[in-house]
N, C-alpha and C positions, 0 to 999 in steps of 0.2 A: 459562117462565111460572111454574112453583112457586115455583123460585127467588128471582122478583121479588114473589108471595106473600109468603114468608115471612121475604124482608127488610121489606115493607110491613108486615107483624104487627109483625117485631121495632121497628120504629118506634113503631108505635101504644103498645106496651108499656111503651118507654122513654122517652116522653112523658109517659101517665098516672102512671109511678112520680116523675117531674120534678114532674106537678100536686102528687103527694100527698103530695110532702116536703115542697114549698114549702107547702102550706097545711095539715101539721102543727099544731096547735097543744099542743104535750106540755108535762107539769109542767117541763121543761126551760127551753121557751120559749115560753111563753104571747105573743102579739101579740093585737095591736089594729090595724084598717086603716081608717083612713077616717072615725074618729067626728065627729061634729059639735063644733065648739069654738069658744072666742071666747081672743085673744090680747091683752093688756095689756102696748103695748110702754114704757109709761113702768115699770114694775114689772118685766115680763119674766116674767110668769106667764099660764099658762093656765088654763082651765075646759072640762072635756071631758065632755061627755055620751057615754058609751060605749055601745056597740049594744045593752046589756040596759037601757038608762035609767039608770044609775048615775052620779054626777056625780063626777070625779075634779077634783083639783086639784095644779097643776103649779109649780115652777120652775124655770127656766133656772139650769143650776150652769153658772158658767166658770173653777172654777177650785177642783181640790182640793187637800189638804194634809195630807199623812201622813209621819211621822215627819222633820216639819222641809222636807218637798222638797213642792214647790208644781207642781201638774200640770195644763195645759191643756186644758180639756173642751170641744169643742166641739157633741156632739149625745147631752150628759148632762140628766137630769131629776129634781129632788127631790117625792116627792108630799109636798103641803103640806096644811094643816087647814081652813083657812074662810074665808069670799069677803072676809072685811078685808085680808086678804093680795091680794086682787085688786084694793081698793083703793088699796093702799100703805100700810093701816093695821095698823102694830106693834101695836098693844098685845096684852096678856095675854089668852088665854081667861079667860069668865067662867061661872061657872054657866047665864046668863042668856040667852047666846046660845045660838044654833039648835044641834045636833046633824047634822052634815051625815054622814056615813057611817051608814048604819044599814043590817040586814038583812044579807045577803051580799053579802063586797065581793070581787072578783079584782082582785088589781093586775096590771097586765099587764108582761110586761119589757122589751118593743119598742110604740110604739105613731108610726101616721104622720100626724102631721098637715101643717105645710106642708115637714116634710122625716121622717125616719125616725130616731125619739128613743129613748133607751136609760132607761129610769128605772133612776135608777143610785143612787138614798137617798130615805130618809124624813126628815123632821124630826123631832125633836124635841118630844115632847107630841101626834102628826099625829093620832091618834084619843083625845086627852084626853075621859075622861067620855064618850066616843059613847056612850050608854048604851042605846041601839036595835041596836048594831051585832052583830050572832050568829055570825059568821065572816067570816076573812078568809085572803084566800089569797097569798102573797108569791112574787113570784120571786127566780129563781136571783141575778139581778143586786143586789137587797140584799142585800148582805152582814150589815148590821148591824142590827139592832132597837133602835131609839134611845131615849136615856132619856124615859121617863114613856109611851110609844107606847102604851099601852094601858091603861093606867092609870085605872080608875074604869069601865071595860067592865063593869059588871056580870050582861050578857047575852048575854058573850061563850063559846061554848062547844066552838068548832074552832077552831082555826089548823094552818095549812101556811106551811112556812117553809124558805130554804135561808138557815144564818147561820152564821156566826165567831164572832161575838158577842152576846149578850141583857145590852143595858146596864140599865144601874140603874133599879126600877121599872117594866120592860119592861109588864108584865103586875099590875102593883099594883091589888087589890081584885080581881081576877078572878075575882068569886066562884062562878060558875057553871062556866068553864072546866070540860071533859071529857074532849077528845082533842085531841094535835097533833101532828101529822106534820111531822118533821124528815129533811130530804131528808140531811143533811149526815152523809159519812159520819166526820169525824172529828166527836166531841160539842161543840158551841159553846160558849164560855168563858160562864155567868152570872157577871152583875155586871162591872163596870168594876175593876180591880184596887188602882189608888188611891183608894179608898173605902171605910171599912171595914163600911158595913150597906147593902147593895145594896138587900133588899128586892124583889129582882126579880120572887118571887113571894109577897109577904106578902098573907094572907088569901086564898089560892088555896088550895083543896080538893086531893088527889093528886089526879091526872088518868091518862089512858092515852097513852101515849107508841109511835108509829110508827114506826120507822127501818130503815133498809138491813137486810136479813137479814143480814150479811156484821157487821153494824158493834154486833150486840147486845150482845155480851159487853163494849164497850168502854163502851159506855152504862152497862150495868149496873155497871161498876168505875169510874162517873166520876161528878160531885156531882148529876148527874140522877137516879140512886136516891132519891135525899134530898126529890124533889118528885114521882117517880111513883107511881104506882100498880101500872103494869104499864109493860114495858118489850117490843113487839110488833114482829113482824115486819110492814114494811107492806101494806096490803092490795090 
C-alpha cells in the first residue's frame, strides 16, 4: 500500500512539473494561445487581437534568403505595420495615418492561431513614428531589428530585445529612450556595414543598457559604450 502511495505522489509530481513547463511563458519563449484573429487569404496576413487587447499585425513569410540561399518557411510570421497591409494596400506610411502600436507592446515568439506560428521578423519601418508607443518587448526569434523600426518613437523609453543585428535607424529620434535590455550574449552588430552613416541612434539621449552578467566587459569594449550610459548587469 505505501508503495502504490508513493508511486501515485511520484505521478501527481511529474505531471504538474509537465503543466508548468509547458505553460512557461519565459523572456526565452514568450507564446500566445488562442487569441482572437481575422485572416486575409488573398494577402496572407493577419490581424490578431492578443489576450491583453493589443492588436498585432501578421504575415505569412514563405520563403527566406540569406546570403544568396533561399529557404522554405512554412509556419514563419513577419509582424507587419498597419491594416492597409491587410488590405493589400502598398503604399508608404504617412504622417496622417493612425498610429496602431501604442503603450506596451510584447511581441510574442510562438502564437496559435489556426496552426502554431513562429514570428520569425519584423518589417521594415513596423513601428514607424508610433509615437504613443512606450515599450516594446521582442523575442528571441527576431534576430534582427529592421531598418527604420523604431524610428520617430518619440515616447519610446524600454525596449527588450534578443538581436544580431540593430539595422540602420533602428531606433532614429528616440528621444526619450532610457533602458534596454539585451538578452544577447555576444553585443549586436549596429548599423548595416554597407552604409556608411547608420544613424541607428541619432538624437537618442545615453540610456542604461541591461545584459548577461557574464557578457559586460564585452559590452563595455564594444561600440555600445559609445551610446550608453551605463552598461548593467540584468535585473
Amino acid at each position: 500500500m505505501r508503495t502504490k502511495l508513493l508511486l501515485f505522489a511520484a505521478a501527481i509530481a511529474l505531471s504538474l512539473a509537465f503543466i508548468g513547463c509547458k505553460g512557461g511563458n519565459t523572456p526565452d519563449d514568450p507564446s500566445e494561445s488562442n487569441p482572437k484573429y481575422t485572416y486575409d487569404a488573398s494577402t496572407r496576413k493577419y490581424e490578431v487581437t492578443m489576450n491583453d487587447g493589443q492588436k498585432l499585425y501578421f504575415a505569412v513569410v514563405a520563403l527566406e534568403v540569406r546570403e544568396g540561399v533561399a529557404t522554405k518557411l512554412d509556419t514563419a510570421l513577419t509582424l507587419i505595420s498597419y491594416p492597409n497591409y491587410m488590405r493589400g494596400d502598398d503604399k508608404s506610411k504617412t504622417d496622417e495615418e493612425p498610429y496602431l502600436y501604442k503603450g506596451n507592446v510584447s511581441v510574442p515568439a510562438t502564437i496559435v492561431l489556426d496552426k502554431r506560428w513562429t514570428v520569425h521578423a519584423m518589417m521594415e519601418q513596423v513601428c514607424y513614428y508610433c509615437k504613443e508607443l512606450t515599450t516594446i518587448e521582442l523575442p528571441a526569434t527576431i534576430d534582427k531589428i529592421s531598418y527604420n523600426a523604431f524610428a520617430g518613437c518619440k515616447q519610446l523609453k524600454k525596449v527588450s530585445l534578443y538581436a544580431t543585428l540593430i539595422d540602420d535607424g533602428a531606433f532614429y529620434e528616440c528621444s526619450a529612450l532610457e533602458a534596454m535590455t539585451c538578452y544577447s550574449i555576444t553585443p549586436p552588430r549596429i548599423g548595416n556595414p554597407d552604409f556608411y552613416n547608420a544613424e541607428v541612434f541619432y538624437n537618442v539621449p545615453k540610456f542604461d543598457l541591461y545584459v548577461p552578467q557574464a557578457s559586460i566587459d564585452v559590452y563595455k569594449n564594444s561600440d555600445w559604450k559609445n551610446y550608453t550610459k551605463n552598461i548593467l548587469p540584468m535585473e
